[in-house]
C-alpha positions as CSV (number, residue, x, y, z in Angstrom):
1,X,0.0,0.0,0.0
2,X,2.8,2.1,0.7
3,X,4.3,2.0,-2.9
4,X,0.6,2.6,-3.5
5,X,0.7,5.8,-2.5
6,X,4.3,6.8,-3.4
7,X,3.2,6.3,-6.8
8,X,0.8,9.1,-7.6
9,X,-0.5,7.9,-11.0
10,X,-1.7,4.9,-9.1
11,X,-3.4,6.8,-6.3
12,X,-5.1,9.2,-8.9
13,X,-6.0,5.9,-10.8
14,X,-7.6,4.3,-7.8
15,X,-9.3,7.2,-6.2
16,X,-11.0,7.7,-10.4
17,X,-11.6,3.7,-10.2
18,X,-13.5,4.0,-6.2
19,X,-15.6,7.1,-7.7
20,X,-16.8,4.7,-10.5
21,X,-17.9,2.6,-8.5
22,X,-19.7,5.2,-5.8
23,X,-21.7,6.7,-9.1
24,X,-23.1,3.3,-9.9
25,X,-24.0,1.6,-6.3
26,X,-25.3,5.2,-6.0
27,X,-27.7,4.9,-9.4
28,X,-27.9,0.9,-8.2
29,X,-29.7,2.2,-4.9
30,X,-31.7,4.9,-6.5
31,X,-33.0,2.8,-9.4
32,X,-34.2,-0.3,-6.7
33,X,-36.3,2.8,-4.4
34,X,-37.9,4.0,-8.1
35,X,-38.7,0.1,-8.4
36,X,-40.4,-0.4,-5.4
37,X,-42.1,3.4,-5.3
38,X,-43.1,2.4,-8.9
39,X,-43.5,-0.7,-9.4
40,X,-46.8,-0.3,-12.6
41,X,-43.9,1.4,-14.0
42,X,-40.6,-0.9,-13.5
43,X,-42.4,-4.1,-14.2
44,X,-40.8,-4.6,-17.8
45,X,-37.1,-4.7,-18.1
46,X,-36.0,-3.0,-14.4
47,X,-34.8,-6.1,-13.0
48,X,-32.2,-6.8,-16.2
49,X,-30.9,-2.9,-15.8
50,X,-30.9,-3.4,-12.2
51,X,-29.0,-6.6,-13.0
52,X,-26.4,-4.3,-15.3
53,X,-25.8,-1.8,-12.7
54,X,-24.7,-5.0,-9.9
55,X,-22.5,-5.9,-12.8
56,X,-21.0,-2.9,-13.4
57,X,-20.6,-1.8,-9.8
58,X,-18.4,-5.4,-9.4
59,X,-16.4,-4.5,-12.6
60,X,-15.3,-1.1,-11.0
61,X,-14.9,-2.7,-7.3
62,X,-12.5,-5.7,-9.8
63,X,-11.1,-2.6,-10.9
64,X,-9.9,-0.9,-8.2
65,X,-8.7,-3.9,-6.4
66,X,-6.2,-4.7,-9.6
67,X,-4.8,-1.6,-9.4
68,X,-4.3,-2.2,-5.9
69,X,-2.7,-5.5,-6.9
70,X,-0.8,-4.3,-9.9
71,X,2.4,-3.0,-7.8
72,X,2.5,-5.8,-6.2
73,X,5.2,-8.2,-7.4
74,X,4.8,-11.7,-5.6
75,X,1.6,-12.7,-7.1
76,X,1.8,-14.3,-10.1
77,X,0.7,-13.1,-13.6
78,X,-2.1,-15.7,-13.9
79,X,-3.9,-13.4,-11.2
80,X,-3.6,-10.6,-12.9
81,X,-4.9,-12.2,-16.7
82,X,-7.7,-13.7,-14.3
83,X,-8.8,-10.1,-13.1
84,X,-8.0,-8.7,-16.5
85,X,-10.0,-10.9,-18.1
86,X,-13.7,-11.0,-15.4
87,X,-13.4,-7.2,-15.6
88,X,-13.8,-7.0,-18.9
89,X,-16.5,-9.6,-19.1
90,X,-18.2,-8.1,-16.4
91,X,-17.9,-4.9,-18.0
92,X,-19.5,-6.0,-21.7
93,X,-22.2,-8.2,-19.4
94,X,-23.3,-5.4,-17.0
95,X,-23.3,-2.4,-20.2
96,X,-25.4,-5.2,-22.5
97,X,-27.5,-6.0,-20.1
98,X,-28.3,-2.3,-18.5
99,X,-28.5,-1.4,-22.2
100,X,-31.5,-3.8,-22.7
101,X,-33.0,-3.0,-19.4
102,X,-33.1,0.6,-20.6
103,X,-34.4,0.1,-24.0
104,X,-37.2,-2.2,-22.6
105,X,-38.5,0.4,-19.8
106,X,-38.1,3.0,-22.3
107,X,-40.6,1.2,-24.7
108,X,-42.9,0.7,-21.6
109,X,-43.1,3.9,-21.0
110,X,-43.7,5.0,-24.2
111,X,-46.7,2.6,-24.5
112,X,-48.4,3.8,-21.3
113,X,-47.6,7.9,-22.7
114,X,-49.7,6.4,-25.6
115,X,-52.3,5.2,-23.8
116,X,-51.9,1.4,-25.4
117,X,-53.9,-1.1,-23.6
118,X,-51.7,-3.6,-23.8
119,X,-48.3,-2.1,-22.7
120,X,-48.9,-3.8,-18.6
């Protein structure tokens, strides 16, 4: 942790990486109370962006620990592919699936603006 913090590119990496992941427990939390407030309106597609959003929060929390682990020189590289390689799946998984998510509650909405009978 030391060499952590002796290297500033690191510490300005991390702190970027920790506010990440802040921002999207932060949407996470807001977008489950709009769920339950409104639940006529989130029954369509809210539980896959909600599902996006866990996913991205654990790619940034991923994130931040490899660049904890990066300066770290005792651990093999195999970790370091390993973590390399679920952030970026969690990543593509969490955007797909919060992408989705969006589009469906999106079309939703539009069909109860629109007054269509059969958009429940």
């Amino acid at each position: 942790m030391t060499s952590l913090l002796t290297n500033g590119y690191s510490a300005v990496t991390l702190l970027v990486e920790l506010l990440e992941a802040f921002v999207c427990l932060l949407s996470l939390v807001l977008s489950y109370q709009l769920m339950k407030k409104y639940p006529h309106y989130a029954s369509k597609g809210y539980l896959l962006m909600l599902s996006g959003l866990i996913l991205l929060f654990l790619h940034f929390i991923i994130d931040a620990i490899d660049t904890i682990l990066y300066d770290n020189e005792t651990l093999p590289k195999s970790y370091y592919i390993i973590l390399d390689n679920s952030e970026a799946l969690l990543a593509v998984f969490g955007s797909l699936f919060l992408t989705i998510g969006l589009y469906i509650v999106t079309r939703q909405l539009m069909n109860l603006w629109s007054g269509d009978p059969n958009s429940t």
